[in-house]
PALOKOL-59608 format. One record per residue (C-alpha): residue in one letter; chain; x, y, z. Coordinates in steps of 0.2 Angstrom, whole numbers. Layout:
<sites>
[site "a", "A", [X, Y, Z]]
...
</sites>
This chain:
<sites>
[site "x", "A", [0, 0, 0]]
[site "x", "A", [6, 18, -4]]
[site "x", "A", [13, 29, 11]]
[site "x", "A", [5, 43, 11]]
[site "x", "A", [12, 57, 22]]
[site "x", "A", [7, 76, 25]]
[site "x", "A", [19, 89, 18]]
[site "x", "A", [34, 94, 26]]
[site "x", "A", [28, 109, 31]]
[site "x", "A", [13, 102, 39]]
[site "x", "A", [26, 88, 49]]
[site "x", "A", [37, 103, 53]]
[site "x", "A", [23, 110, 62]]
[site "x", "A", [18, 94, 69]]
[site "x", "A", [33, 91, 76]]
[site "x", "A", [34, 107, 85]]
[site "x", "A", [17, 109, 91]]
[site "x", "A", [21, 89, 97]]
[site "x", "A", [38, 94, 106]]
[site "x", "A", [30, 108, 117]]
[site "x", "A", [16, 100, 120]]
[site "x", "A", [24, 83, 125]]
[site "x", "A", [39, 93, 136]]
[site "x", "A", [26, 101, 149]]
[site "x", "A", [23, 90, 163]]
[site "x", "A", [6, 83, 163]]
[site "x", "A", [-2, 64, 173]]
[site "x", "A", [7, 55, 161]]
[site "x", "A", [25, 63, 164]]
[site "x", "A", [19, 64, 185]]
[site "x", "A", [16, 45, 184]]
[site "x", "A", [33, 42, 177]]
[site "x", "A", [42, 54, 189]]
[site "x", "A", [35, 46, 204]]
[site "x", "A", [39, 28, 194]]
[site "x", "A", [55, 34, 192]]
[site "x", "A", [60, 43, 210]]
[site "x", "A", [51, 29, 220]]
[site "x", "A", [59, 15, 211]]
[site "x", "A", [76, 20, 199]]
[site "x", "A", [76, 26, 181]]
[site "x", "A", [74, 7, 175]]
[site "x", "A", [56, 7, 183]]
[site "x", "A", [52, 25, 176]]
[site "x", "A", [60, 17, 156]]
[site "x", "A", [45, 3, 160]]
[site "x", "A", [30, 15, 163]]
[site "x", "A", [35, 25, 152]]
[site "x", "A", [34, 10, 139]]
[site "x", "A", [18, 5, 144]]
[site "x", "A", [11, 22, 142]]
[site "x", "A", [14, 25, 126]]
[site "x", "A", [11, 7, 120]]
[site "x", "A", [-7, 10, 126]]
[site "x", "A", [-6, 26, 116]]
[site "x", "A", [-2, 15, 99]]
[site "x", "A", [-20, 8, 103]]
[site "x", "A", [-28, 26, 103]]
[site "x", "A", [-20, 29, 87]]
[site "x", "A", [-26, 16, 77]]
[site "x", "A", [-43, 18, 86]]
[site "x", "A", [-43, 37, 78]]
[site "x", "A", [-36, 31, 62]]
[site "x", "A", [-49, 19, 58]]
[site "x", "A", [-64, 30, 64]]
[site "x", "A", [-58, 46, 57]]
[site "x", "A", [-55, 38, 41]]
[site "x", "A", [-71, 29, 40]]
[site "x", "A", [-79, 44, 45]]
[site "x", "A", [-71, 56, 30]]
[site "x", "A", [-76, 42, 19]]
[site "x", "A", [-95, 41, 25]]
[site "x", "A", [-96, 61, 24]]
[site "x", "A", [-82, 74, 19]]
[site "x", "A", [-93, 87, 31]]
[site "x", "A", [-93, 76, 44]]
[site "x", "A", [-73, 75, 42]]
[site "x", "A", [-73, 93, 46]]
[site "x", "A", [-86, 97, 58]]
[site "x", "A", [-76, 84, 69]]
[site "x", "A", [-60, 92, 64]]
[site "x", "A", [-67, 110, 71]]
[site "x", "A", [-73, 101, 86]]
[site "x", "A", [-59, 96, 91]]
[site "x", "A", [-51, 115, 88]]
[site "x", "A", [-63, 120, 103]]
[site "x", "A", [-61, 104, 113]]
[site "x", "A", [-40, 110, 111]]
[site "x", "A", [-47, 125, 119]]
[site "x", "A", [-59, 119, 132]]
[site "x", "A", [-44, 107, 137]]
[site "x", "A", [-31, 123, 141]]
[site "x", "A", [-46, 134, 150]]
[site "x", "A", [-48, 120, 161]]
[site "x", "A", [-31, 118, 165]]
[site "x", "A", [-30, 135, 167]]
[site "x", "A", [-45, 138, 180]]
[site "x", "A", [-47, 121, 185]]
[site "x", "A", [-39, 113, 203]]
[site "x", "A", [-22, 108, 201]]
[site "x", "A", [-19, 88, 201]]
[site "x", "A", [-5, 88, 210]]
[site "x", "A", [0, 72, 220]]
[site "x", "A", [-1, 71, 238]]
[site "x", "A", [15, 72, 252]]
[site "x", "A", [9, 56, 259]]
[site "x", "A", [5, 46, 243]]
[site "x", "A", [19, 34, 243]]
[site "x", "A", [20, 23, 229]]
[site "x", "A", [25, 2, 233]]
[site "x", "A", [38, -9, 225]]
[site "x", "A", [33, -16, 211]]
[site "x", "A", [38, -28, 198]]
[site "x", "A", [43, -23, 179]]
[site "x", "A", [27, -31, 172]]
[site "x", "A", [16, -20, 185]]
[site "x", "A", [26, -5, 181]]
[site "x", "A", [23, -8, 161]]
[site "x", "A", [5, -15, 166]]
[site "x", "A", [0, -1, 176]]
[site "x", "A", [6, 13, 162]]
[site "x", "A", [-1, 4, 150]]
[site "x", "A", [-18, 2, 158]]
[site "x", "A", [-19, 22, 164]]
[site "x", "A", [-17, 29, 146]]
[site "x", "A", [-27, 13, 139]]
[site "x", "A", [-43, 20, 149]]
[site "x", "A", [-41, 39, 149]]
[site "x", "A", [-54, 42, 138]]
[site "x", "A", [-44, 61, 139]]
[site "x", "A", [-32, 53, 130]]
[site "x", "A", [-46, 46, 116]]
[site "x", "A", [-51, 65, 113]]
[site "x", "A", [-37, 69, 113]]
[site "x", "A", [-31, 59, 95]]
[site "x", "A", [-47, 64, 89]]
[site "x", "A", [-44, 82, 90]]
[site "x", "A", [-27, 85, 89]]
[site "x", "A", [-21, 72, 74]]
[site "x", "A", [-33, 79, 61]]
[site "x", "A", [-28, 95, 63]]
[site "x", "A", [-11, 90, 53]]
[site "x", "A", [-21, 82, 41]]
[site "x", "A", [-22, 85, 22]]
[site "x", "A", [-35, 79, 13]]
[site "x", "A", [-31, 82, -4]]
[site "x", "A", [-18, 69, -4]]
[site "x", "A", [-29, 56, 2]]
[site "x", "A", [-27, 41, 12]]
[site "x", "A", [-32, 51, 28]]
[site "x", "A", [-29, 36, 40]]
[site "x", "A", [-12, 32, 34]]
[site "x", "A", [-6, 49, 36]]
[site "x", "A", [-18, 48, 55]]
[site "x", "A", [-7, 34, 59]]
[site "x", "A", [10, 40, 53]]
[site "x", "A", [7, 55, 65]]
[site "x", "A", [1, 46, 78]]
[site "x", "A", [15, 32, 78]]
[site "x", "A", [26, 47, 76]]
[site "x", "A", [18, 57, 92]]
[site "x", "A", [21, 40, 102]]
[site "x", "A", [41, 42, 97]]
[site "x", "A", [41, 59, 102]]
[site "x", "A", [32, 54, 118]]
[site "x", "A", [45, 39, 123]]
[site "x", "A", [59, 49, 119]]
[site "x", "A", [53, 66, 129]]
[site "x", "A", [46, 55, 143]]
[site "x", "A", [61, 45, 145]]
[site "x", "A", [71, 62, 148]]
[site "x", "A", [61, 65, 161]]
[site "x", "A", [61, 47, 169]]
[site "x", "A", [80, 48, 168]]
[site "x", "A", [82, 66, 176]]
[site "x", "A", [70, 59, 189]]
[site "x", "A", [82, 55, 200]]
[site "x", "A", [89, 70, 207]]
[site "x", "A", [74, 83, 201]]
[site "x", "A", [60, 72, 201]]
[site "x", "A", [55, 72, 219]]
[site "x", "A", [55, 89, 219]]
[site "x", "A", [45, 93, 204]]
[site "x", "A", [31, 81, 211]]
[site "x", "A", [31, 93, 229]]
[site "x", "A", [33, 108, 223]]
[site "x", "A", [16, 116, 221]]
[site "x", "A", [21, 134, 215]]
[site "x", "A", [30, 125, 200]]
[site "x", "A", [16, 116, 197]]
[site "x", "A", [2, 131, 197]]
[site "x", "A", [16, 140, 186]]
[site "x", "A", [15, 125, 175]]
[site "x", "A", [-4, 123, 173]]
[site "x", "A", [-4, 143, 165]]
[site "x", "A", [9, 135, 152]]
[site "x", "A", [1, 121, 149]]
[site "x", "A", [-17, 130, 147]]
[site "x", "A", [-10, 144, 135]]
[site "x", "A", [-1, 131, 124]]
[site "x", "A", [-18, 121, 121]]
[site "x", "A", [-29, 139, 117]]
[site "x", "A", [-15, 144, 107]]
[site "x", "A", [-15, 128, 95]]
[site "x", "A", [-34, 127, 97]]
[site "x", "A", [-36, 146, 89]]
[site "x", "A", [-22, 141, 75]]
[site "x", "A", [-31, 123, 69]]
[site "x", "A", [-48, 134, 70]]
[site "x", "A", [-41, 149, 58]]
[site "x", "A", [-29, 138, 48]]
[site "x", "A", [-41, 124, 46]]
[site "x", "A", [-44, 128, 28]]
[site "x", "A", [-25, 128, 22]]
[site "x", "A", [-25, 110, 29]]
[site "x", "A", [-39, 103, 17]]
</sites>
């Protein structure tokens, strides 16, 4: 089958818009710091693994519905496409005014074996339903469908996000050990992080909304 990719200059901008996104904490990157700071960089490598191998199952969930979707109704294609523009948006006004998720002091986290660790990551991504919507809005942003084969080109970004994620996390899962513990206490780093993280999602939200057309 033909390999159908977006331009470069839509994978340029995926790419970036990826990297930013994917090196501001969020649960995922928490999950793995405490992994990593309870149990070693070893433990934090396995979660991070199984997180993003639950994430190669959201991807090819979004792949196959988006795709038979476009094919079922090209308007249909695109009303989901500006959905998910404002879910980008909804996503960083909650982070923004929503209560921070930051761990408790006294959650301390037990031993556990490389298959929990893996099983655990996999199974907290696997049933985020956030992570779900998320695909769904964020991947056919990057899409173009004037070269056709919209699910191979869903896929190729998803399978490349998943890259990007492994790498980015494992950075932080191998700095765990001597910053970790403090990035999971400190609470005025976090509240600094949730403005960020908010801005980031409204600002590529307001991009995919006006720039939608250019991505046909």
């Amino acid at each position: 089958m033909e390999l159908v990719i977006p331009s470069a200059a839509n994978l340029g901008l995926f790419i970036a818009a990826a990297l930013v996104l994917l090196l501001t904490p969020g649960p995922a990157v928490l999950f793995i710091i405490a992994r990593s700071v309870e149990q070693g960089r070893l433990a934090g490598f396995i979660s991070d693994l199984g997180i993003h191998s639950a994430t190669l199952v959201h991807v090819a969930a979004a792949a196959l519905g988006l795709s038979a979707l476009l094919a079922s109704s090209a308007l249909a294609f695109s009303i989901v496409k500006y959905a998910g523009a404002a879910y980008l948006i909804w996503i960083g006004l909650r982070k923004i005014f929503g209560r921070n998720e930051a761990p408790g002091d006294d959650q301390a986290l037990a031993r556990y074996s490389y298959w929990q660790l893996f099983r655990d990551g996999f199974i907290v991504n696997l049933l985020n339903p956030k992570t779900a919507l998320f695909f769904l809005a964020f991947l056919p942003q990057f899409v173009e469908v004037s070269r056709g084969h919209v699910a191979t080109q869903i896929a190729f970004l998803g399978l490349l996000f998943a890259l990007i994620g492994f790498v980015t996390d494992g950075c932080y899962a191998l700095a765990a050990g001597t910053a970790g513990g403090w990035l999971k206490r400190s609470r005025g780093y976090l509240k600094f992080e949730r403005y960020v993280t908010g801005t980031l999602f409204i600002g590529l939200g307001v991009t995919a909304a006006f720039a939608g057309n250019g991505k046909k």
